[in-house]
C-alpha positions in Angstrom: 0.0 0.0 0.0 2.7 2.2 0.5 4.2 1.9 -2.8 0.3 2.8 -3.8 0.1 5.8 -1.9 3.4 7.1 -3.4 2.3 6.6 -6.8 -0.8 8.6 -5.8 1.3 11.4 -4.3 3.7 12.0 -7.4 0.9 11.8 -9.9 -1.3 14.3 -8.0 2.0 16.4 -7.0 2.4 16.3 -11.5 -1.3 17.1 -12.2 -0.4 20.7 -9.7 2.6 21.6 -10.6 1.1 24.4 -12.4 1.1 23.1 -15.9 -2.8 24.9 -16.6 -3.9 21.6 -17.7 -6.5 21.3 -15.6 -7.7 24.5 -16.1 -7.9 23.9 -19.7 -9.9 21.3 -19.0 -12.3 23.7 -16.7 -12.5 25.9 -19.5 -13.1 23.1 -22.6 -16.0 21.8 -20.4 -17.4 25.0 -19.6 -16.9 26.5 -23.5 -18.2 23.1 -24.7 -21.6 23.9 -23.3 -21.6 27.6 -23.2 -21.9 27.5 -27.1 -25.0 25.3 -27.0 -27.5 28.1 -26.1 -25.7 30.5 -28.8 -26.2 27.5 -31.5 -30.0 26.7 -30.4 -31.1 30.4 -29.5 -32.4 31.3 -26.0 -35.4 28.7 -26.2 -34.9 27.6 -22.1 -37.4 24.5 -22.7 -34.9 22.9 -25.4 -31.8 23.7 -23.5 -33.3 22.4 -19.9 -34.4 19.2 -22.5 -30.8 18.5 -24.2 -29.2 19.5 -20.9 -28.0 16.2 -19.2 -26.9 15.2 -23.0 -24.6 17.7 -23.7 -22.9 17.5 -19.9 -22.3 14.1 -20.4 -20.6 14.7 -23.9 -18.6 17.7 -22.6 -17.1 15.9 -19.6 -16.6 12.8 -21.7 -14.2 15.3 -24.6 -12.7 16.9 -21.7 -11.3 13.6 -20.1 -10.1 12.6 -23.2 -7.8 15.7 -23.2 -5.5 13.9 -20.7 -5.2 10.6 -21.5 -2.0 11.5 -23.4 0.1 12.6 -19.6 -0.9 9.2 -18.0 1.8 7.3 -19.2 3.6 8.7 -22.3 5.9 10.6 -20.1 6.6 8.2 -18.2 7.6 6.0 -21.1 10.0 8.4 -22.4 11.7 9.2 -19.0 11.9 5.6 -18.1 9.9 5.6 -15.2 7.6 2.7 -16.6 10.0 0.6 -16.6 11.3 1.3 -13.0 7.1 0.8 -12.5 7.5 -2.9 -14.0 10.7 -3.8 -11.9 9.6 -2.2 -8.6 7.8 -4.8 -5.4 4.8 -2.8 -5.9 2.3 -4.5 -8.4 2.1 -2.8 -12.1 -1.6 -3.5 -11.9 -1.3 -1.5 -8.2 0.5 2.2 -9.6 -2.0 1.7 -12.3 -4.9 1.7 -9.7 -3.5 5.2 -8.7 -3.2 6.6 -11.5 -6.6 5.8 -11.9 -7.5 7.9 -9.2 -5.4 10.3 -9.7 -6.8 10.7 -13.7 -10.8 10.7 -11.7 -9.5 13.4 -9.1 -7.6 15.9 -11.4 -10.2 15.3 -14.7 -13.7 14.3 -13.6 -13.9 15.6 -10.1 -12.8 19.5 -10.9 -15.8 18.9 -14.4 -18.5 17.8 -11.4 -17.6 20.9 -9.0 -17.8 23.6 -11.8 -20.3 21.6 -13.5 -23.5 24.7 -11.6 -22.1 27.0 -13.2 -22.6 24.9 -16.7 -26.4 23.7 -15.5 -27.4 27.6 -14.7 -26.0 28.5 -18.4 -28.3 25.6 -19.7 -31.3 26.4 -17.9 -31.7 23.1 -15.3 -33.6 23.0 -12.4 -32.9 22.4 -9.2 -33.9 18.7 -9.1 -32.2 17.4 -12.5 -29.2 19.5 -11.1 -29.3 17.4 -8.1 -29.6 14.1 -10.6 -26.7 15.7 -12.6 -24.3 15.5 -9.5 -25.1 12.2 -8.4 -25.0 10.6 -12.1 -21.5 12.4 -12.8 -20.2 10.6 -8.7 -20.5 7.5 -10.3 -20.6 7.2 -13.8 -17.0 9.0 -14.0 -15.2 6.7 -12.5 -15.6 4.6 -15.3 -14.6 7.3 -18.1 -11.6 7.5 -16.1 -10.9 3.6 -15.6 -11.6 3.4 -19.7 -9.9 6.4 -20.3 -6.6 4.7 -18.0 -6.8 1.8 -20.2 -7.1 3.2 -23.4 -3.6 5.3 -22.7 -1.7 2.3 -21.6 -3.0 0.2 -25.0 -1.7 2.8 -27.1 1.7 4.1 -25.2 4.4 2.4 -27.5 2.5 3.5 -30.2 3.7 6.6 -31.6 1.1 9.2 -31.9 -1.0 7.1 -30.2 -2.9 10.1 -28.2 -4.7 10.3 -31.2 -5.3 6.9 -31.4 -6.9 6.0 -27.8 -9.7 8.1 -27.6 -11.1 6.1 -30.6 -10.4 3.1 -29.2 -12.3 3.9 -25.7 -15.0 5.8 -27.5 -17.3 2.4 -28.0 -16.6 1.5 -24.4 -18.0 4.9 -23.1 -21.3 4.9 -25.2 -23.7 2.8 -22.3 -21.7 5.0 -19.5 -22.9 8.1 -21.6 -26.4 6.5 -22.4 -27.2 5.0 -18.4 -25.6 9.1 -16.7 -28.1 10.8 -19.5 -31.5 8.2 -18.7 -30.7 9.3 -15.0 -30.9 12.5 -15.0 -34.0 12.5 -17.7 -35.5 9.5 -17.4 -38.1 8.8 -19.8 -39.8 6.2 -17.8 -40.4 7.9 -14.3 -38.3 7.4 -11.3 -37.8 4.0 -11.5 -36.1 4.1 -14.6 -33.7 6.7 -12.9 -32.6 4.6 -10.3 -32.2 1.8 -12.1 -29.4 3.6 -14.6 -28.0 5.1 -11.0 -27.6 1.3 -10.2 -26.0 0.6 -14.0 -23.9 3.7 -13.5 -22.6 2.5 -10.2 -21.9 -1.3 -11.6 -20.0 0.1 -14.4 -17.6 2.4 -12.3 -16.7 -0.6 -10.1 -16.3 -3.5 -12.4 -14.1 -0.8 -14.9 -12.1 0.5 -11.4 -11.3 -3.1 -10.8 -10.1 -4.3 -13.9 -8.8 -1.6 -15.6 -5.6 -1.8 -13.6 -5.0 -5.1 -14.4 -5.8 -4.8 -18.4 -3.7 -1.6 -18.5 -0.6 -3.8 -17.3 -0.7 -6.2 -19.0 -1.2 -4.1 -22.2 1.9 -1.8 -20.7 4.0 -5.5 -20.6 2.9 -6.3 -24.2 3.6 -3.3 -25.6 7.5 -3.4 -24.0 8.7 -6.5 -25.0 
């Protein structure tokens, strides 16, 4: 656990170091749904209507924006393959980086994410849904998002390359975090894509780490 914990504390420690790519990210997310209501006019119904959709699809392009930092730079600097040698599990620094990709990418989205839901005209309660979809359903993003990276890091250009790849995987995630904040069958149908939402983020979480090395010890040898 301790080797965990480190891995934690130098990826976080990387995502501050004042690079401004996390406030890129703020501002893509934001920007991304700021230019909906000037596209559609001010019609507040339609905007409070295709509100949880276009969310959804901004936080999903703005996670993709990092993928490329996860583990290309560690690739060239050769601190991957310290990673492999090390006593702490591949599969275990993965886990972390994990985290760290959900606490620097979604969880900065979900806590400026008001300020995106009062541009698009939501109310209080899908607001509320909004929150509690984004929790748990970006955990998986960032799980997919993790093992899309660490397929395509001995690719060159592969940057490019892994959002395509993870783009399939994300579609239910997308599809279950926009039926529960508009459900179209009443509240049951809401909590029922709460409870898909959740399974998602916890099967990804646990086996992305595991995927993602052995796709990292494919790719080296």
């Amino acid at each position: 656990m301790k080797g965990v914990f480190g891995a934690l504390q130098r990826e976080l420690r990387l995502a501050f170091s004042g690079s401004g790519e996390i406030l890129t990210l703020l501002l893509f997310f934001v920007i991304t749904g700021a230019l909906v209501p000037f596209a559609l006019g001010p019609d507040k119904e339609l905007l409070a209507r295709i509100a949880p959709g276009i969310i959804w699809i901004a936080a999903f392009l703005a996670m993709l924006m990092g993928l490329d930092r996860l583990f290309r730079p560690d690739s060239e600097d050769g601190t991957l393959a310290l990673y492999r040698l090390a006593e702490t599990p591949l599969a275990a620094v993965i886990a972390a980086k994990v985290i760290s990709h959900w606490l620097t990418s979604a969880l900065p989205l979900i806590l400026v994410s008001p300020f995106l839901a009062l541009i698009l005209a939501m109310d209080i309660e899908s607001f509320w849904r909004t929150l509690v979809s984004l929790l748990l359903g970006t955990p998986a993003l960032a799980a997919f998002g993790t093992f899309g990276a660490a397929v395509t890091v001995s690719i060159r250009r592969g940057g490019f390359l892994a959002p395509i790849l993870i783009a399939p995987l994300c579609v239910p995630v997308l599809i279950f975090g926009v039926g529960a904040i508009a459900p179209m069958g009443g509240p049951d149908q809401a909590r029922a894509a709460l409870l898909f939402l959740a399974a998602l983020s916890l099967i990804s979480a646990s086996l992305a780490p595991f995927a993602a090395a052995l796709a990292i010890d494919w790719g080296e040898e």
